[in-house]
C-alpha positions as CSV (number, residue, x, y, z in Angstrom):
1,X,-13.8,42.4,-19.2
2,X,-15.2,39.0,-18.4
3,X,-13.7,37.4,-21.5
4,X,-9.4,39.4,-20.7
5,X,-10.2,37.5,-17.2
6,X,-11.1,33.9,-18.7
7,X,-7.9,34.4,-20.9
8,X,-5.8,35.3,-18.1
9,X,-7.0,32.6,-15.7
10,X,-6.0,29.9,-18.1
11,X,-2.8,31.5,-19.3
12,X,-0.9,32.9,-16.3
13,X,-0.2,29.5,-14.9
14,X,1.3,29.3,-18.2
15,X,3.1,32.2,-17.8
16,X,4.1,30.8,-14.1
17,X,5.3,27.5,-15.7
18,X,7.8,29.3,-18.2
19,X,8.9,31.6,-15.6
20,X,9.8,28.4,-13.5
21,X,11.4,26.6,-16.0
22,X,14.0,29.7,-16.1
23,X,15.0,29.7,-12.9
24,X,18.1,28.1,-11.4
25,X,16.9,25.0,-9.3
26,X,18.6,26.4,-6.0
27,X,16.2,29.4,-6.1
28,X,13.1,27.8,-3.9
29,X,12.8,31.2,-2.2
30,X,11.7,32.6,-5.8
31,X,10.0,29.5,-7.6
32,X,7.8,29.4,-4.4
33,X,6.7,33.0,-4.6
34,X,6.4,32.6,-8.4
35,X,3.8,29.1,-7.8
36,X,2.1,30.6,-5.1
37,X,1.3,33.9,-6.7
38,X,0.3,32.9,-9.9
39,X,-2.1,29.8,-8.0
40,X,-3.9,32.8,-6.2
41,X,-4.4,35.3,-8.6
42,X,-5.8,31.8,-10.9
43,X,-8.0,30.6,-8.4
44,X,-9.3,34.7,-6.9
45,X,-9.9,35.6,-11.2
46,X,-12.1,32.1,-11.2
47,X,-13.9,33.1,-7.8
48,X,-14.3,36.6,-8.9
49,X,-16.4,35.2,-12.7
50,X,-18.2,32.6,-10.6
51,X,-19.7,35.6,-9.0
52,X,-20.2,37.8,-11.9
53,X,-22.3,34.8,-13.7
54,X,-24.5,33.7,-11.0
55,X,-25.0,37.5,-10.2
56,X,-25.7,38.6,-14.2
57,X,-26.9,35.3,-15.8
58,X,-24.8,36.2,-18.6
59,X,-22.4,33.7,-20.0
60,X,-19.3,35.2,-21.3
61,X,-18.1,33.6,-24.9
62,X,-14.5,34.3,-26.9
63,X,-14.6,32.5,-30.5
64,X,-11.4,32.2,-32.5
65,X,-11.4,30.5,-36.2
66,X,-9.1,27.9,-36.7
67,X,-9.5,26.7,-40.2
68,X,-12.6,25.1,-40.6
69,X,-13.0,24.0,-36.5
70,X,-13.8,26.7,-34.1
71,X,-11.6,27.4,-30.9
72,X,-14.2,28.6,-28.4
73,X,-14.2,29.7,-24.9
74,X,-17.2,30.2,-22.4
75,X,-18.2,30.6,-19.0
76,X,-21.5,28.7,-17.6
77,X,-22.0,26.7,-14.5
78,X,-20.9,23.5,-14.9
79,X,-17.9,24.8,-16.8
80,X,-17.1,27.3,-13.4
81,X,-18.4,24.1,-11.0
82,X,-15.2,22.7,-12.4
83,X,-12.9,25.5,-12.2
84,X,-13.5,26.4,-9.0
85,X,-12.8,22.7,-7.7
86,X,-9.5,23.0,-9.5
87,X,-8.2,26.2,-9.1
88,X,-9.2,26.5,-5.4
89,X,-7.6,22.6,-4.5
90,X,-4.4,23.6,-6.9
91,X,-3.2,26.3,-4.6
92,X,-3.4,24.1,-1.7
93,X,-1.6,21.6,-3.3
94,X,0.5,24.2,-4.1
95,X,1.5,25.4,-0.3
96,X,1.2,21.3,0.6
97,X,4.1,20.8,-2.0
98,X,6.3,23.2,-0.9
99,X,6.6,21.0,2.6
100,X,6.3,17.6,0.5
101,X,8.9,18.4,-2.0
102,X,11.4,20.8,0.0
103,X,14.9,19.2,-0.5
104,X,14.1,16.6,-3.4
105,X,15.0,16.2,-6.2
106,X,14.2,17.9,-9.9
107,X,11.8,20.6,-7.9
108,X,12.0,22.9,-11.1
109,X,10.6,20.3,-13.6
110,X,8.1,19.3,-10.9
111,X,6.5,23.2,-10.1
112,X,6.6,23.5,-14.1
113,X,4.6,20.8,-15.1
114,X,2.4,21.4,-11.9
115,X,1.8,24.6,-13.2
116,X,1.0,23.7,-16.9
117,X,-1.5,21.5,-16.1
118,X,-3.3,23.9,-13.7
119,X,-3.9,26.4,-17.0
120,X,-4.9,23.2,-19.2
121,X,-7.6,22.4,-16.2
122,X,-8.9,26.0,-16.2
123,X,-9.2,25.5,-20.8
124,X,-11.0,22.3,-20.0
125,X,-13.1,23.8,-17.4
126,X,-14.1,26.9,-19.7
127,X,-14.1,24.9,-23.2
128,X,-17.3,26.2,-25.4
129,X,-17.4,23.2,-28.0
130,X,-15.9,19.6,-28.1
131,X,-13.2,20.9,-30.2
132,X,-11.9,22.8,-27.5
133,X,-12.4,20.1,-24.9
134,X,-10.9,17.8,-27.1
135,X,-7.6,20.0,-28.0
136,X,-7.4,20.7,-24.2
137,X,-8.2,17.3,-22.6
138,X,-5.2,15.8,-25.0
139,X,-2.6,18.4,-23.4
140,X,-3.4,17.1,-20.0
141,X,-2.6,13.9,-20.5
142,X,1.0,15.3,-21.7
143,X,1.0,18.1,-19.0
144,X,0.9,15.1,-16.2
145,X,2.8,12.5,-17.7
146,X,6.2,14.3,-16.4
147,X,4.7,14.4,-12.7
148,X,3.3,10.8,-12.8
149,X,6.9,9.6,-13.9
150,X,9.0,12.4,-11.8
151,X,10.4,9.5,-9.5
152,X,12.3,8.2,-12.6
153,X,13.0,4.9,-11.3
154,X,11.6,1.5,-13.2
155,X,7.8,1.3,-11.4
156,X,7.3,5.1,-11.8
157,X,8.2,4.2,-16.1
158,X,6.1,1.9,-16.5
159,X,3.4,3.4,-14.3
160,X,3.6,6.4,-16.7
161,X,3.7,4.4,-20.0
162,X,0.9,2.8,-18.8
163,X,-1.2,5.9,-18.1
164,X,0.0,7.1,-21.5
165,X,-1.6,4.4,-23.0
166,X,-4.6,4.0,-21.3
167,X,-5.4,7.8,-22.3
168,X,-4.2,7.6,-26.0
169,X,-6.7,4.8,-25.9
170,X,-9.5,7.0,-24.5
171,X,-8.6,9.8,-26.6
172,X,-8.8,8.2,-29.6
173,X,-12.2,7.2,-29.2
174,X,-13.2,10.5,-28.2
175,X,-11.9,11.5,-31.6
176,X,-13.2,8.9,-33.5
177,X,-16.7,10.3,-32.3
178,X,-16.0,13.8,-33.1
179,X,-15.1,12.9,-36.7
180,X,-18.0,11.1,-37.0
181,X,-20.0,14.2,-35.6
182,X,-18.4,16.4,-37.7
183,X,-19.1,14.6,-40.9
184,X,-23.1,13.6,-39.6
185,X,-23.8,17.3,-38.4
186,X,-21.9,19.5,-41.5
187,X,-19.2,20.6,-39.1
188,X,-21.1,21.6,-36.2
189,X,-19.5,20.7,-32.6
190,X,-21.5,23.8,-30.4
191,X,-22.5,22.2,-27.4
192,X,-25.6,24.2,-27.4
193,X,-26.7,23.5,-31.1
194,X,-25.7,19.3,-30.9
195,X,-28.7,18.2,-29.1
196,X,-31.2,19.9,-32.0
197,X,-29.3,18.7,-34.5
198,X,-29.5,15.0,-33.2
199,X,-33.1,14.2,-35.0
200,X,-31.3,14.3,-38.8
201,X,-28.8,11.7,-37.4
202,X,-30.6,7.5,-36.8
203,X,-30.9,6.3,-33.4
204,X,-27.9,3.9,-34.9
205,X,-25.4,6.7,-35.3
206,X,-26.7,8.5,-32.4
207,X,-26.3,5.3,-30.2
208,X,-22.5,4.3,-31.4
209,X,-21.6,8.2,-30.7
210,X,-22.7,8.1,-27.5
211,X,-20.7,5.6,-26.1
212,X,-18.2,6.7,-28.0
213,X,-17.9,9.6,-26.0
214,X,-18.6,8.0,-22.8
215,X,-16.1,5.3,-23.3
216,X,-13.4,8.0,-23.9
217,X,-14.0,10.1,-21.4
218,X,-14.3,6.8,-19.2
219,X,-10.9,6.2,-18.9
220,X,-9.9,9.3,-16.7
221,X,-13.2,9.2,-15.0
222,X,-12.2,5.4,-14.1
223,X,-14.9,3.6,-14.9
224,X,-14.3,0.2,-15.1
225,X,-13.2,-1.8,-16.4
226,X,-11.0,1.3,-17.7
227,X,-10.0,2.0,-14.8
228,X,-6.1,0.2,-14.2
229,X,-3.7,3.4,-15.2
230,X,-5.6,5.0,-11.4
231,X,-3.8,2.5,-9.0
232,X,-0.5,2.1,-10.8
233,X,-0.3,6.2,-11.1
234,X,0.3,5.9,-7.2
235,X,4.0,6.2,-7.9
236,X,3.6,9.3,-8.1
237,X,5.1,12.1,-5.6
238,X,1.6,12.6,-3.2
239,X,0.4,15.9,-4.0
240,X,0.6,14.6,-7.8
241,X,-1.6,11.8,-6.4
242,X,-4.1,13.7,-5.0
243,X,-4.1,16.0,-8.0
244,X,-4.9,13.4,-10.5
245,X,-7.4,11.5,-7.7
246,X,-9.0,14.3,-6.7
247,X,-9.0,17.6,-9.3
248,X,-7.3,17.4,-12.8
249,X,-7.5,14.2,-14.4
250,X,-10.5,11.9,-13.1
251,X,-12.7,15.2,-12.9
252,X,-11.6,15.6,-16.4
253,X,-12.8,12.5,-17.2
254,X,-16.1,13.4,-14.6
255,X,-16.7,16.8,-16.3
256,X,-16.6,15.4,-19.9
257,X,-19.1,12.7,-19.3
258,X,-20.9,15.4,-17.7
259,X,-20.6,17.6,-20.8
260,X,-21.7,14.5,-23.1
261,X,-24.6,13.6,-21.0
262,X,-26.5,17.5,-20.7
263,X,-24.1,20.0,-23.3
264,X,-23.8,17.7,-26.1
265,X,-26.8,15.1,-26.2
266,X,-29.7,16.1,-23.2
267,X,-31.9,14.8,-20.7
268,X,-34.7,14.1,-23.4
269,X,-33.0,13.1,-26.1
270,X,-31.0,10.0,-23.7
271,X,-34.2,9.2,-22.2
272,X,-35.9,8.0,-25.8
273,X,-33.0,6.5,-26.8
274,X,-33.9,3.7,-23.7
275,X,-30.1,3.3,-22.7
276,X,-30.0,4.9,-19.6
277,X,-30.0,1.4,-17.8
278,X,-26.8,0.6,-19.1
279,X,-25.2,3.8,-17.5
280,X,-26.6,2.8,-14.4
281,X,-26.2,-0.7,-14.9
282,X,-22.1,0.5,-15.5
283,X,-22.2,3.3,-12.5
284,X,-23.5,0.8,-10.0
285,X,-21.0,-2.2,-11.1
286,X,-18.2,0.4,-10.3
287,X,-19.3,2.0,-7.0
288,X,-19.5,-2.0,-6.0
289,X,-16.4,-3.3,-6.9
290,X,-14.4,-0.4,-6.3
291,X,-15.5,-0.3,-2.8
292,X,-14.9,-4.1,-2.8
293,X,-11.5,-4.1,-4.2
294,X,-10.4,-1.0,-1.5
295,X,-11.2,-3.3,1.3
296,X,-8.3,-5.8,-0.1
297,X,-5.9,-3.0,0.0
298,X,-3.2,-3.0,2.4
299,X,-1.0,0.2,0.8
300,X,-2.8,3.2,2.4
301,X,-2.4,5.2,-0.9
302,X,-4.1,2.0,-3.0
303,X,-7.3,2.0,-0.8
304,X,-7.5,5.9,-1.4
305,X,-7.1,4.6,-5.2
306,X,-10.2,2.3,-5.1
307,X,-12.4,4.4,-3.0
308,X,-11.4,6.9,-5.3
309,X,-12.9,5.1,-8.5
310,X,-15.9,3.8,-6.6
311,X,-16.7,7.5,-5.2
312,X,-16.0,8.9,-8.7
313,X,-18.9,6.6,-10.2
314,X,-21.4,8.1,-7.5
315,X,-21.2,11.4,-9.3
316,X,-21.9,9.4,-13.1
317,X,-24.9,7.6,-10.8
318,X,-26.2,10.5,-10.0
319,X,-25.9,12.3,-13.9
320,X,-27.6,9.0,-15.5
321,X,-30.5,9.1,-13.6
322,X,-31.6,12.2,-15.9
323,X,-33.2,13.5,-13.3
324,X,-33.1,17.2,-11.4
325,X,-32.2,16.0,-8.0
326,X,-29.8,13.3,-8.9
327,X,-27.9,16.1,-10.9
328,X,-27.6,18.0,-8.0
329,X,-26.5,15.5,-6.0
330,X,-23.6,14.6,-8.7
331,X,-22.6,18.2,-8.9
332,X,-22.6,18.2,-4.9
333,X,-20.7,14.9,-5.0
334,X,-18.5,16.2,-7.5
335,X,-17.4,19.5,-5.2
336,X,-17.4,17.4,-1.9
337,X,-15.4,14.0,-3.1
338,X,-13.0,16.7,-4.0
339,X,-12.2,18.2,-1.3
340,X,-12.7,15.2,0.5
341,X,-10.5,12.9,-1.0
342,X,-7.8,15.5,-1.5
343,X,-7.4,16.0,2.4
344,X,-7.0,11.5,3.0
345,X,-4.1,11.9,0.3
346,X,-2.5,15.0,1.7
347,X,-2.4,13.2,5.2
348,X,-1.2,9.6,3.8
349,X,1.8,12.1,2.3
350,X,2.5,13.0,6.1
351,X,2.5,10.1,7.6
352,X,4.7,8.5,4.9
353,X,7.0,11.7,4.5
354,X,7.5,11.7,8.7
355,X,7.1,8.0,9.7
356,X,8.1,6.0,6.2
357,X,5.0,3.8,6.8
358,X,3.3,3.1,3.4
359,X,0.8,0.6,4.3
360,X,-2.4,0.5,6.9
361,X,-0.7,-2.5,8.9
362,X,1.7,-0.6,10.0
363,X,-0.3,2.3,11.4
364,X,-1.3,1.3,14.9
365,X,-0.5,4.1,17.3
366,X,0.3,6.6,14.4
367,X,-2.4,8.6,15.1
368,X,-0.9,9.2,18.8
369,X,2.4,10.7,17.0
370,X,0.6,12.7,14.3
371,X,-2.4,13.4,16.1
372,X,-3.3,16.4,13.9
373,X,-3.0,14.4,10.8
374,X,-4.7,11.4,11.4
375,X,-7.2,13.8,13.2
376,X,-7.8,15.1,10.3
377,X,-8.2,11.6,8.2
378,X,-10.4,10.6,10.9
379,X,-12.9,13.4,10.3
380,X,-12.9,13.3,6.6
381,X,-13.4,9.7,6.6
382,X,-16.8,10.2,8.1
383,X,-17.4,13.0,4.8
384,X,-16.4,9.7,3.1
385,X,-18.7,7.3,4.5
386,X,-21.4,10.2,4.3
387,X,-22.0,10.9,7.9
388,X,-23.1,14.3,9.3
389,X,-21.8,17.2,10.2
390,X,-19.6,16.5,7.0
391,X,-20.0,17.7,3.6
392,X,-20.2,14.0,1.8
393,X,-23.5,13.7,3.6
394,X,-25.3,15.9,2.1
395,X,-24.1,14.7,-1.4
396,X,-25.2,11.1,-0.7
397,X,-28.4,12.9,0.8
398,X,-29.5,14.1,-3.0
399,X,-28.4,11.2,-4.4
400,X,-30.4,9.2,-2.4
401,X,-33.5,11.1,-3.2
402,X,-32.6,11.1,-7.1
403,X,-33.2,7.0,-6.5
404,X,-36.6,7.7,-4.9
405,X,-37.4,10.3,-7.8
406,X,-36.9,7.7,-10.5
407,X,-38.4,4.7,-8.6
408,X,-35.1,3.2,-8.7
409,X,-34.8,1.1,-5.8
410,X,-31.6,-0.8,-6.8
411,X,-30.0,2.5,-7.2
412,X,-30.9,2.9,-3.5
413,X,-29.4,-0.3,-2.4
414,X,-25.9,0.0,-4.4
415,X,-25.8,3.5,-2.4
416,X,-26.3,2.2,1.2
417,X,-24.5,-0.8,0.1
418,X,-21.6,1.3,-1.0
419,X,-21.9,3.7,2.1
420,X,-21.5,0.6,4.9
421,X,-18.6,-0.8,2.6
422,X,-16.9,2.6,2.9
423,X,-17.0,2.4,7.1
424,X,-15.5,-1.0,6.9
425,X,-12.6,0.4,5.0
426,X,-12.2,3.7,6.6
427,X,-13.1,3.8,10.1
428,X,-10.3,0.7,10.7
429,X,-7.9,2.9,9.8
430,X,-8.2,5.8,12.1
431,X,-9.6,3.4,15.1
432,X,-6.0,1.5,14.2
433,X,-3.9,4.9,14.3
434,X,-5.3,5.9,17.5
435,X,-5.6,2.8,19.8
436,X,-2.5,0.7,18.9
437,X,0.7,-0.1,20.3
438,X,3.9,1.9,17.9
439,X,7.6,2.2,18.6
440,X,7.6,5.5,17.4
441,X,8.3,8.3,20.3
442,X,8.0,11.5,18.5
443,X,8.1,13.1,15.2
444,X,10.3,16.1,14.9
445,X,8.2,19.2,13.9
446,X,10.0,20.9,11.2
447,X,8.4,23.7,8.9
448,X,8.1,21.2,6.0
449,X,5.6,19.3,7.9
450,X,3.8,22.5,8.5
451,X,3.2,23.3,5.1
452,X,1.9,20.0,4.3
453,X,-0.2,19.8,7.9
454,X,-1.8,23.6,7.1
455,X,-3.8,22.9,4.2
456,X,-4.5,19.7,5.2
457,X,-6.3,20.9,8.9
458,X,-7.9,23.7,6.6
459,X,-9.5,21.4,3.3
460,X,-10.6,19.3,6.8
461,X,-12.6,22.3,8.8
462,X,-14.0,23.4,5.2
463,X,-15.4,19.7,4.9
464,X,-16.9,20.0,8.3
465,X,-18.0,23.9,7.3
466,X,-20.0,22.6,4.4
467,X,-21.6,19.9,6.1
468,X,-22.9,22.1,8.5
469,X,-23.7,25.1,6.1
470,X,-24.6,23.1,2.7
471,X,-26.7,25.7,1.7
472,X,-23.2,27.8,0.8
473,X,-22.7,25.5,-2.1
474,X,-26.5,25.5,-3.6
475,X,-26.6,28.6,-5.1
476,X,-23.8,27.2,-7.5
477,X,-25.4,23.5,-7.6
478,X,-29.0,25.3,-8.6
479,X,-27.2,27.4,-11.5
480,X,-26.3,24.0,-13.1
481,X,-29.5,22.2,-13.0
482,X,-31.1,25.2,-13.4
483,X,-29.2,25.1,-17.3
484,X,-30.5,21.4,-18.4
485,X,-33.7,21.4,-16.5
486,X,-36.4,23.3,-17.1
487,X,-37.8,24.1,-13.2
């Protein structure tokens, strides 16, 4: 039963997509139904295995022969970490683009696309060997070119062309390494298998493979200095933006670091080789300049951009430590930044889709005008900067201890560091919005602004519901360290 459900999770947003693409662009009443319907049933099938595994223990496989490779589909924890993010963020983004797109433009090619890359998420999330991954990884890239580029005009080209490039560039790597794996391991590319295999290969080969992998994966994880498709991408419509910033593409990038570091190589294996400095030494450099480079911004969406790559590289901090607790913080990191992150884009789309302001400067007294939205921001920010009662607290709170774990003091620093560079270029922002002078008297209430405000307040109270229940996401976070750590 398990394995019908995985199928169908991937595949009915496929379904969805096709069913889209057939229907006359004047039929929102229908194409809505048709996104939101096959959203839910994705994300209640992905809730409903997340339950069954942590319940059973059991993980769920489907194998298909292709050739001499292996198509291969399973369900563990850090697979199901992922698709739950995805699945459960997508139908918000869903309901929020009904309000952000009503009355533009090319709304069927949009809700397509939207949907095809939800289904290639899901395979990515549930891939059982870097075959899989691969095939899957290389049809998001295509799946979210057409939304990066839906504007059409020049900036929105080239924005796209270069994202296109930037990910060709990672995915070659990526399959420069699996070639290499293939030939250096008889055809093997298991996940579960790799790591004992790994003693027949020299340090050398292991070495140059490694980074192979982390340097492809790199580029949708952002990590720099791989990291300049992320800001340009802002073209894109919002809800796209927070997609790609928040839940398909970086955590693509994210999860297959993820999968290199634990599924493919190992904690042990990593930890003789001597190289974990370099991660670190990589990680911290990021979270730094990132944070840095956001404080420069003056285009609301931008700052969310470089926060966005600096929080990203607390999650890789916290999986090259090698170490239980910094994993869990990661994973924790990984769920929170999410839902975090998702919630500051969705209200920058408000305020630009009801006032036409675009950059920070030109906030003051917005928050008096949308006070739900910039409410909202507000609270999240604090999430951001890693301040109770929100979620990105407790996140920061492992990670932080993983640093203590390991001796790693300078670890410890770049984290505090990081967390007072994140107040000075959040909390300006809502302090702006709610104490300055604006012309603006009103802003009408229509029900496109309701769709895009609902899941917006509700991603917002789940943040604060987390940080104030954390203990709702451990049984989840244990089940994954639980698989590359022996406790």
């Amino acid at each position: 039963m398990s394995t019908v459900l995985i199928m169908t999770a991937i595949f009915i947003s496929t379904f969805g997509a096709l069913w889209v693409a057939t229907l006359p662009e004047k039929s929102v009443i229908e194409r809505n139904a048709v996104v939101f319907g096959t959203s839910l049933v994705g994300a209640l099938i992905v809730w409903g295995l997340l339950v069954g595994v942590l319940q059973t223990g059991i993980y769920p496989t489907i194998e298909v022969g292709l050739a001499a490779l292996k198509w291969k589909l399973t369900l563990d924890p850090l697979g199901l970490t992922y698709a739950v993010i995805a699945s459960t963020l997508w139908l918000f983004a869903a309901i929020y683009s009904f309000g952000y797109m009503s009355g533009a433009q090319k709304q069927r090619q949009y809700f397509t696309f939207f949907l095809l890359s939800a289904g290639i998420t899901l395979g990515i999330a549930f891939s059982g060997n870097l075959f899989t991954l691969y095939l899957f990884y290389e049809l998001l890239t295509f799946s979210t070119y057409p939304l990066v580029v839906h504007q059409g005009d020049k900036e929105a080209l080239e924005s796209g062309t270069k994202y296109i490039k930037y990910s060709l560039v990672g995915a070659t790597l990526i399959l420069a390494a699996l070639v290499m794996l293939w030939r250096l391991t008889g055809g093997n590319l298991d996940f579960q298998t790799l790591s004992q295999l790994f003693p027949l290969i020299s340090t050398k080969q292991t070495v140059i493979l490694f980074f192979l992998f982390i340097a492809g994966f790199g580029v949708k994880a952002a990590v720099m200095p791989l990291h300049g498709w992320l800001p340009a991408a802002m073209v894109a419509p919002t809800p796209v933006s927070a997609l790609l910033h928040a839940v398909a593409v970086v955590n693509a990038g994210i999860f297959g670091i993820l999968r290199t570091v634990y599924s493919v190589f190992g904690p042990e294996l990593l930890l003789g080789l001597n190289i974990r400095w370099i991660l670190l030494l990589i990680a911290s450099i990021t979270i730094l300049m990132g944070s840095l480079i956001a404080l420069r911004q003056d285009v609301l969406k931008k700052r969310l951009a470089y926060s966005t790559i600096s929080q990203l590289s607390y999650i890789l901090l916290g999986a090259f430590m090698l170490h239980p607790v910094a994993l869990a913080g990661a994973i924790l990191h990984m769920i929170f930044h999410s839902t975090l992150k998702i919630v500051l884009f969705f209200a920058a789309g408000i305020v630009a889709e009801e006032t036409g302001y675009v950059r920070i400067s030109e906030l003051s007294g917005v928050g008096r005008v949308l006070p739900v939205t910039m409410g909202s921001f507000g609270l999240v920010s604090l999430g951001m900067i890693g301040m109770l009662p929100l979620s990105g607290f407790w996140s920061k709170y492992y990670l932080l201890r993983g640093t203590l774990q390991t001796d790693s003091w300078m670890l410890l620093v770049v984290l505090l560091l990081s967390g007072l560079l994140n107040a000075f270029y959040f909390i300006p922002i809502t302090v702006k919005a709610f104490t300055g002078k604006t012309e603006l008297a009103s802003v009408p209430r229509s029900n496109s602004l309701l769709l895009m405000l609902i899941p917006t307040v509700v991603l917002a109270a789940l943040a604060l519901i987390f940080g104030i229940w954390p203990g709702l996401t451990l049984p989840l976070v244990d089940a994954v360290v639980a698989q590359f750590f022996s406790l």
